[in-house]
Residue frames relative to the residue before (quaternion, step in Angstrom):
aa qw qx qy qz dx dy dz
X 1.0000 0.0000 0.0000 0.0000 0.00 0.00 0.00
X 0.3159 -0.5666 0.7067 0.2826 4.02 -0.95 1.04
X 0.4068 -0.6249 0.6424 0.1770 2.92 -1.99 0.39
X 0.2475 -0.8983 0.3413 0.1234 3.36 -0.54 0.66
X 0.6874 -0.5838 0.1395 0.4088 3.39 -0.06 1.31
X 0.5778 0.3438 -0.4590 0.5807 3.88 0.64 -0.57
X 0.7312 0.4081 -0.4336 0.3330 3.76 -0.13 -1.09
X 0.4646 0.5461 -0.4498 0.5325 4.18 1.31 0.09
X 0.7120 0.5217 -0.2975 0.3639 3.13 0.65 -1.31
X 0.7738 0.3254 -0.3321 0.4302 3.61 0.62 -1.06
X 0.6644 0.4530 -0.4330 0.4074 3.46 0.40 -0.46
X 0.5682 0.5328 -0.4227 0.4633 3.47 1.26 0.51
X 0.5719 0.2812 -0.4149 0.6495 3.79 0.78 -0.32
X 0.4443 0.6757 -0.4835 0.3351 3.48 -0.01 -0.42
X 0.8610 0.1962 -0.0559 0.4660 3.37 0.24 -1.72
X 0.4595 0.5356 -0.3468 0.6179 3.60 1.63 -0.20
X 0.8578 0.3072 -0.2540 0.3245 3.50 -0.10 -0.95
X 0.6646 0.4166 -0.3394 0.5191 3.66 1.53 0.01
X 0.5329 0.6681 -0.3466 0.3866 3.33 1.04 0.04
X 0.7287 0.3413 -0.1236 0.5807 3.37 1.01 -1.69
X 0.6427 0.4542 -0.3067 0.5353 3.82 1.34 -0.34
X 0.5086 -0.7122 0.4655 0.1317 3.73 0.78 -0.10
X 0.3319 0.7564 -0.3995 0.3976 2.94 1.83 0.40
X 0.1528 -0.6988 0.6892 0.1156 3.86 -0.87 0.46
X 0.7446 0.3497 -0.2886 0.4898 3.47 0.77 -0.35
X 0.5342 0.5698 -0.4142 0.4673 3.57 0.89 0.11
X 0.5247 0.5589 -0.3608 0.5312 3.50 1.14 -1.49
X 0.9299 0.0710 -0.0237 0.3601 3.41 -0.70 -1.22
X 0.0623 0.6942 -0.6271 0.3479 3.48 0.75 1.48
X 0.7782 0.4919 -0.0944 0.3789 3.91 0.88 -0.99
X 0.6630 0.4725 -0.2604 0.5190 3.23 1.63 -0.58
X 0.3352 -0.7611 0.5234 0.1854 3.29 -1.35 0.51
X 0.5978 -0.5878 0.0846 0.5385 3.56 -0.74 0.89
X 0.7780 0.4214 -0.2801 0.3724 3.50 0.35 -1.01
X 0.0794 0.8042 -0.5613 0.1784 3.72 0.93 0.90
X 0.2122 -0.6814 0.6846 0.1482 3.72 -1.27 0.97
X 0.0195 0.8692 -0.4939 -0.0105 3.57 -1.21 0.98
X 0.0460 0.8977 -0.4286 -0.0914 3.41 0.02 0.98
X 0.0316 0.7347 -0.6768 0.0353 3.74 -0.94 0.14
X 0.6913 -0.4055 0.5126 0.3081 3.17 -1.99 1.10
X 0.7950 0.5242 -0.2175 0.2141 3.41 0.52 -1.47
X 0.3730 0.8102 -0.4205 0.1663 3.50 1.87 -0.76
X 0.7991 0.4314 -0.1361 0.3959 3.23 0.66 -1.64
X 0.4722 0.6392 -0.3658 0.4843 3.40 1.13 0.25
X 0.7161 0.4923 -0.0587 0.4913 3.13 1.62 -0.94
X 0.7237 0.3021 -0.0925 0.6135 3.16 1.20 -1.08
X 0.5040 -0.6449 0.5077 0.2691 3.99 0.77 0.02
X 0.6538 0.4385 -0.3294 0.5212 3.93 1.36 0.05
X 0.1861 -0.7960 0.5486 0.1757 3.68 -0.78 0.94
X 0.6675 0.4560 -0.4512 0.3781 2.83 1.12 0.51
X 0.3240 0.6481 -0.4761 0.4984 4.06 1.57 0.10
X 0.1176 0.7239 -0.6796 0.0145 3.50 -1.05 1.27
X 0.7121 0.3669 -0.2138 0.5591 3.65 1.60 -0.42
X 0.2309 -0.6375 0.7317 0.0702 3.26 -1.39 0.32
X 0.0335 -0.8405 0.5406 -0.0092 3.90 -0.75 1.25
X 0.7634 0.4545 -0.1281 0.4406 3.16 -0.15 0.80
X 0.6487 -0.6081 0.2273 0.3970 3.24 -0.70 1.27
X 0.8562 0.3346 -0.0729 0.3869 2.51 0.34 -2.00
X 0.5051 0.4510 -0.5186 0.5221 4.37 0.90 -0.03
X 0.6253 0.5163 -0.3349 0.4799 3.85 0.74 -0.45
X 0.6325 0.4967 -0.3815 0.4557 3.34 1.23 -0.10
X 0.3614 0.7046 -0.3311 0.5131 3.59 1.41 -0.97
X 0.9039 0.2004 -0.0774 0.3699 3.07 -0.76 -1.53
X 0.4308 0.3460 -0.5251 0.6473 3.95 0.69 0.47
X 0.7227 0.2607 -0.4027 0.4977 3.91 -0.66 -0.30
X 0.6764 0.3421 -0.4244 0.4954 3.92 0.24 -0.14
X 0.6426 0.3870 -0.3592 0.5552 4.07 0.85 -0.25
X 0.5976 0.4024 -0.5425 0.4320 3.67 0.29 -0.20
X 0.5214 0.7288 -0.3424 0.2825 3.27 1.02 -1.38
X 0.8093 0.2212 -0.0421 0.5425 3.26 0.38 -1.82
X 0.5506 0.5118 -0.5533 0.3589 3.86 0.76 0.01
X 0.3735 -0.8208 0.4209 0.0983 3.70 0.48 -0.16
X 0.6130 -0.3889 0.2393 0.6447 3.71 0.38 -0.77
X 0.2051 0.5883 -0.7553 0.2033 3.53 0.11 1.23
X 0.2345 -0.6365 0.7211 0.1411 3.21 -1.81 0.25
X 0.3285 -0.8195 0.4696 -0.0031 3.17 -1.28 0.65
X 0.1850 0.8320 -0.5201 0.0542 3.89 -0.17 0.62
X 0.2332 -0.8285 0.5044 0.0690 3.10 -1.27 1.20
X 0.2744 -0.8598 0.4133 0.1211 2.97 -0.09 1.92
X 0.8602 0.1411 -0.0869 0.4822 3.93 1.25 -0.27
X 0.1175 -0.7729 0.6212 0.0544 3.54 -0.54 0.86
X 0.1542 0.6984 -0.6974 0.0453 3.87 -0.86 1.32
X 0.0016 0.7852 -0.6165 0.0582 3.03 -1.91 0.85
X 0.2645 -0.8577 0.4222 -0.1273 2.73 -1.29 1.56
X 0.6397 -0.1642 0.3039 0.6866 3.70 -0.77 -0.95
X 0.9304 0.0708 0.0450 0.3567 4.12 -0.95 0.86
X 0.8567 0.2820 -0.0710 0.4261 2.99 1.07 -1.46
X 0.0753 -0.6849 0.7157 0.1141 4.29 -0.52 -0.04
X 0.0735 0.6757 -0.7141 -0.1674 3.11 -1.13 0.82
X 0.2972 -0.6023 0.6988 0.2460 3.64 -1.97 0.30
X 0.0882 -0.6987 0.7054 0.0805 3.39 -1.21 1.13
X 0.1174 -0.7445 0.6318 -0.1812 3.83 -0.71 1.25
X 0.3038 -0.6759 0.6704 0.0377 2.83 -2.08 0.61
X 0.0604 -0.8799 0.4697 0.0382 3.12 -0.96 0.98
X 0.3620 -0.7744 0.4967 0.1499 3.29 -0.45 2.21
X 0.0122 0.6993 -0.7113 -0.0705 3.55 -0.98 0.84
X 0.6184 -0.5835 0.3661 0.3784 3.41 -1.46 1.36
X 0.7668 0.3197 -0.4973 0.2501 3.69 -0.23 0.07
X 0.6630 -0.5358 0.2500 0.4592 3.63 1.16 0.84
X 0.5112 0.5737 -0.5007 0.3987 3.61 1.02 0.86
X 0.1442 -0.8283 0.5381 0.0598 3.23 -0.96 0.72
X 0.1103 -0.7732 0.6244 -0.0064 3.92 -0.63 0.97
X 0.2026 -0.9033 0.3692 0.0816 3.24 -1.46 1.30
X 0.0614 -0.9346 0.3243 -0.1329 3.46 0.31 0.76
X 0.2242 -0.7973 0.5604 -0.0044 3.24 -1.00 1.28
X 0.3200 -0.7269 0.6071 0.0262 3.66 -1.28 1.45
X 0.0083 0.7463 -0.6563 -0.1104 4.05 -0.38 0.63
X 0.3431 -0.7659 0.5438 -0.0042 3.47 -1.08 1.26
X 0.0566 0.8593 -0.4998 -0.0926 3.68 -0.05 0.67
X 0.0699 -0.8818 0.4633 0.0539 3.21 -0.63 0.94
X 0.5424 -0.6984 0.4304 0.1812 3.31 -1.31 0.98
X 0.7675 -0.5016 0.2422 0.3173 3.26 -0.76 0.20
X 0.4800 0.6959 -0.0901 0.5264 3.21 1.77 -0.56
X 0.2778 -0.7184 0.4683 0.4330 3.11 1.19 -1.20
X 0.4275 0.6357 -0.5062 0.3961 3.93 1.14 0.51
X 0.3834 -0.6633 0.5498 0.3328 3.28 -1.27 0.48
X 0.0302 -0.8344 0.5503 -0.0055 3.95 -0.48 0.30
X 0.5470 0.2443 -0.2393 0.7641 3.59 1.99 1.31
X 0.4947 0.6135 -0.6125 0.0606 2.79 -1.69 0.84
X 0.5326 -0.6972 0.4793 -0.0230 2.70 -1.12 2.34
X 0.0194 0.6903 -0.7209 -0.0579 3.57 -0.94 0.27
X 0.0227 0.5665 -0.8237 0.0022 3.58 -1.49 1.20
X 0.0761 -0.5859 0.7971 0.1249 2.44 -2.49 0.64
X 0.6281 -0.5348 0.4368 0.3589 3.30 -1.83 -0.18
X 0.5502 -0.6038 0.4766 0.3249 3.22 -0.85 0.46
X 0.6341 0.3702 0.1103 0.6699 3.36 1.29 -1.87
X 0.0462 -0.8214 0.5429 0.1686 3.56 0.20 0.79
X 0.5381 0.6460 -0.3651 0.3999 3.73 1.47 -0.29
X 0.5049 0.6097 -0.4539 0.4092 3.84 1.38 -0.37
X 0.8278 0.0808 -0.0682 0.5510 4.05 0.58 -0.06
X 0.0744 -0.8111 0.5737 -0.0860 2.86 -0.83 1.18
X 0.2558 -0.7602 0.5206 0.2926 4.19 -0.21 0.57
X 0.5480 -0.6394 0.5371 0.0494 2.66 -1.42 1.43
């Protein structure tokens, strides 16, 4: 299945607009229950280096209220929104208040339905290799 541009589009304010709004219900308005989530960041969160996924609605609910928690006043802007066979990714920047910025990219997989049932978080290693323009 192609994704079609509005369905890019909303899961783009979506994740932009619950992120920088603190919205837990905005974030995962898109996800279906059995959603796989992985991120570099899990174990940072969960105290296992070896957790890279998070299954399930509702542990996926946890850990967005424990990242809003500790993200504090970052802000967030998605500088690109691509979409393909299943997948949209958002590639974004995240403004943290002491004037550092980190880039990072989210790949959304989406089910037929139109639920997401994936989501990937990358970051840079080198947050200085990309920089939005």
């Amino acid at each position: 299945m192609l994704i079609a541009p509005a369905t890019a589009e909303s899961l783009r304010r979506h994740w932009e607009d619950g992120w920088n709004g603190r919205d837990v219900e905005t974030i995962l308005e898109p996800f279906s229950d059995d959603v796989v989530f992985s991120s570099p960041a899990i174990p940072k969160f969960t105290g296992d280096e070896t957790q890279v996924a998070i299954v399930g609605l509702v542990p996926l609910r946890t850990y967005v209220e424990e990242a809003l928690r500790r993200s504090g006043d970052v802000r967030y802007t998605v500088d690109a929104t691509y979409h393909g066979a299943e997948t949209v990714v958002l590639v974004y920047t995240c403004h943290f208040p002491d004037g550092t910025v980190r880039p990072g990219s989210d790949l959304l997989r989406v089910d037929d339905d139109g639920r997401v049932v994936e989501w990937r978080c990358h970051y840079a290693d080198d947050p200085t290799v990309w920089r939005p323009t």
